[in-house]
N, C-alpha and C positions, 0 to 999 in steps of 0.2 A: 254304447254297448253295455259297460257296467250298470249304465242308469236302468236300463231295461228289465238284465237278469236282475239285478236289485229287486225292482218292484215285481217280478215274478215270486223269485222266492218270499219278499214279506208277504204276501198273500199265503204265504204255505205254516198254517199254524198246527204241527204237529200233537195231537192228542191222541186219548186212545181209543183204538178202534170197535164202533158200534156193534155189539154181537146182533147179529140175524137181520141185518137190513141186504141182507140179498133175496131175500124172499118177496121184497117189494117187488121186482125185476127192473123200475124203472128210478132214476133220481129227476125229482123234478126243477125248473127252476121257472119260478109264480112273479110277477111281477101286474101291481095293481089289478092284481086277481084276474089274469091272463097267465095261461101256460105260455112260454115266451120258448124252452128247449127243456128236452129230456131225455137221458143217457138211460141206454139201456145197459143193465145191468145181470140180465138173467143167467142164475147161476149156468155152469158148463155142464151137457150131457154130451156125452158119447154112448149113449145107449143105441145110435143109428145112426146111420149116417147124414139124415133129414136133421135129428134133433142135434149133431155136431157140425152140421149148415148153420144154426140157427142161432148156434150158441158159444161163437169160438172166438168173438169180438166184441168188446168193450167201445162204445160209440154212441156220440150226441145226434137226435134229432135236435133240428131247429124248424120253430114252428111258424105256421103262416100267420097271417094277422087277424083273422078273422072267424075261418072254420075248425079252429081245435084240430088241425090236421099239421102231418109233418111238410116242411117244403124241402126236405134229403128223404134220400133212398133208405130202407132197412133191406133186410136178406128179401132173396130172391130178386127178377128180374135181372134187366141186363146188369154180367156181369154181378154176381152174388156178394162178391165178398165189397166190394164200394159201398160203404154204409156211412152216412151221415158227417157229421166231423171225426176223423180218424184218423192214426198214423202208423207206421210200419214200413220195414223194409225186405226187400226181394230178398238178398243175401245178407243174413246176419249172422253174424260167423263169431263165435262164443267158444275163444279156448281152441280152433281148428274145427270145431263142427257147426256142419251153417243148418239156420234155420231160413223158413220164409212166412215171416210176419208179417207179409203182405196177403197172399192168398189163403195162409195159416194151414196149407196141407200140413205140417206137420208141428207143428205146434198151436198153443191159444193163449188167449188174453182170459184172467181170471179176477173180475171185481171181489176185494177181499171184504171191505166194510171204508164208512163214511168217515172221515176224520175231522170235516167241520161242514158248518152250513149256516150261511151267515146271510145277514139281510138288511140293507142299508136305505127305504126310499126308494131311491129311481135305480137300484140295483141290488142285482143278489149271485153269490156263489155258492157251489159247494167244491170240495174236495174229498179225491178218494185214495183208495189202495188199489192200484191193478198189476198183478203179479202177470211174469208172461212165464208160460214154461212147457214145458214137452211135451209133447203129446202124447208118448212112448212110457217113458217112466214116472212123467209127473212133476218134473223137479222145474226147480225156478231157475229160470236164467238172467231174468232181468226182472226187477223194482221198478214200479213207477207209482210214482205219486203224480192223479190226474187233478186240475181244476179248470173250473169251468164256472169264467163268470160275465154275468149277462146287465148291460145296461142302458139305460134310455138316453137318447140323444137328440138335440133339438132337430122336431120336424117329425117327429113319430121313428126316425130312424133307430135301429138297433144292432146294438153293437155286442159282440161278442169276444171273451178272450179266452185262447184256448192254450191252456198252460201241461208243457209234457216233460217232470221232473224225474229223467232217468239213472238208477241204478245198476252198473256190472257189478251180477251179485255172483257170477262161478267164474270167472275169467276175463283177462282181456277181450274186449267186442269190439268188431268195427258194424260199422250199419252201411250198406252199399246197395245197389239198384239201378234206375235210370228213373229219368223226369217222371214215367210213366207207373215207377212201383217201386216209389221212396219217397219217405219225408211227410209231412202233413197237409192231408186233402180233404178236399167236400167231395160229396154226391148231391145234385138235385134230385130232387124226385123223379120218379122213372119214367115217367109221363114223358119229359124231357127228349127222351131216344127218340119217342114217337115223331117226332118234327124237328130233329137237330139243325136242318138249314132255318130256324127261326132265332137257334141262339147266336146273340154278338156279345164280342168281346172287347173290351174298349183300355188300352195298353197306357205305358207309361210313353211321353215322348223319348225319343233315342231306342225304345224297345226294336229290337228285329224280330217279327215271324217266321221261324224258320220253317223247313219242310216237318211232318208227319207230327203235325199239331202241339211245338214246342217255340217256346218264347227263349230268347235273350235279351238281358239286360233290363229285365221288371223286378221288380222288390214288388211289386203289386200288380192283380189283374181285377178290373170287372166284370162281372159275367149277368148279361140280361135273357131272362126268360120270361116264360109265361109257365103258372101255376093254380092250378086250380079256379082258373079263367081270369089271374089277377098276374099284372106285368110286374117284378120282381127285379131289382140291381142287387147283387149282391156281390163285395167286394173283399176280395183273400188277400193277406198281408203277410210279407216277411219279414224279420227281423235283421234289422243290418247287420249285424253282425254274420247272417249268415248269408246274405245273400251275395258278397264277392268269392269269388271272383266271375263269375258264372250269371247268377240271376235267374237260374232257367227254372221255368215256368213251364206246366202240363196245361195244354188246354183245349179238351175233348170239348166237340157240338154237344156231347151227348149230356154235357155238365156235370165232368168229373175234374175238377181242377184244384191246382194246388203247388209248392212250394218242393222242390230236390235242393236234399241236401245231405252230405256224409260223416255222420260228425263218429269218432273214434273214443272210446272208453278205455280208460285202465281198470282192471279190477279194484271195486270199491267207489269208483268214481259215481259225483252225482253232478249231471247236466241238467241246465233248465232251458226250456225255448219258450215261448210266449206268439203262438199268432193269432192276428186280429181275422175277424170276419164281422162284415158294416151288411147288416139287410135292411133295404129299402124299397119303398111302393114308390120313391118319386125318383128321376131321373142322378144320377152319380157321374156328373161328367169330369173330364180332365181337369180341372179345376180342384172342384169338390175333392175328388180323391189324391190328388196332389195335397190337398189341406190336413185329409184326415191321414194320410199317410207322414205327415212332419209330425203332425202331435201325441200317434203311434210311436213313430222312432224316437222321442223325444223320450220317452217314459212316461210320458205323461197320462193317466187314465183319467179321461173324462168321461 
């Protein structure tokens, strides 16, 4: 557990923050001159109700391998607010008043500016500022410093880590929800809904499937589809330390899946998570993701 958050936060190099890089709308992340994912960042309107659909979440596409297109969802389609790599929860309750980070009726996520962006060979990250705060008055209620970093694995495989370093910045917070609207998930592309009996899900052994499309006992799921007429594994990771007592795992046909879990702030506090997402064109069987899941919990980033 400590090896993990460890190498979460050394990843997190604090500088200061780039004026006017929100006006890009997108952070990209290039690897061997391949857009590989890129987070949207477009600044917040509430000028409509259309343009505060659009604009109230802070969220990574990950990209296909070949057509320059995302294989996650962005706004609109089913279910609107499921966009790309994301996280949030149903009832966040800051000081006795709750917000829901998850659908964001009444609050948003607000990209502040870039704090690094760094580029190694067969991997690259960046890191940002994303304030969350009221929809009402404006104010912040929660810090988070996002990173997001992407790198090559043998076999053309790609590996993703998705780092959510948060801050109670006005009070005690708890974060609370259920499997289905809490914690860090994907969206596949929306395509996906169109044929949900085509997506399978390939579990950990000892996992149980329970009723109304909830896992127990996974620290990892992988989820096979088809996208943009190419068959796709793509594999969500949790981090041990959070995944007892429980394990429970969300996992929609429709290829919305992801990791519940409730972790509690004291004001001032800063929590780090770290999950993995593995995308691959060749098959990810029990095996394979038993591998890549030891040397995720290990700390280890390869």
């Amino acid at each position: 557990m400590r090896g993990l958050l460890a190498t979460s936060l050394a990843m997190v190099v604090f500088l200061p923050i780039s004026a006017g890089a929100a006006e890009g709308k997108t952070l990209d992340l290039i690897l061997n001159g391949q857009l590989w994912a890129s987070t949207v960042i477009t600044p917040y309107d509430d000028s409509s109700k259309e343009a505060r659909d659009a604009t109230y979440k802070v969220y990574t596409h990950v990209m296909d391998f070949t057509k320059r297109q995302p294989l996650t969802k962005g706004e609109g389609g089913q279910y609107p607010h499921h966009r790309g790599l994301f996280i949030g929860w149903r009832e966040t309750t800051v000081g006795g008043k709750k917000y829901d980070t998850w659908h964001m009726t009444d609050c948003y996520q607000q990209y502040v500016g870039t704090i690094k962006e760094e580029h190694g060979g067969d991997w690259a990250s960046h890191s940002m500022t994303v304030e969350w705060r009221d929809a009402d008055d404006d104010h912040i209620f929660i810090d988070e410093d996002r990173i997001v970093r992407a790198q090559a694995a043998p076999g053309g495989t790609r590996v993703f880590d998705f780092t959510s370093v948060l801050t109670a910045v006005e009070g005690d917070t708890t974060l609370r929800g259920d499997s289905h609207h809490a914690g860090m998930q994907i969206r596949l592309a929306n395509e996906v809904a169109e044929h949900p009996e085509a997506t399978v899900y390939t579990l950990p052994e000892g996992a149980k499937r329970l009723e109304n499309d909830e896992v127990s006992g996974a620290p990892w799921v992988v989820c096979n589809v088809e996208i943009l007429g190419t068959k796709y594994w793509v594999m969500h990771m949790t981090p041990p330390e959070l995944s007892a007592p429980l394990k429970l795992y969300s996992i929609r046909p429709y290829a919305r899946f992801g990791a519940f879990f409730e972790p509690d702030l004291k004001k001032g506090d800063r929590m780090a998570f770290t999950f993995r997402i593995v995308v691959s064109t060749s098959p990810i069987d029990l095996a394979a993701a038993n591998t890549m899941y030891d040397e995720y919990a290990s700390g280890h980033v390869k």
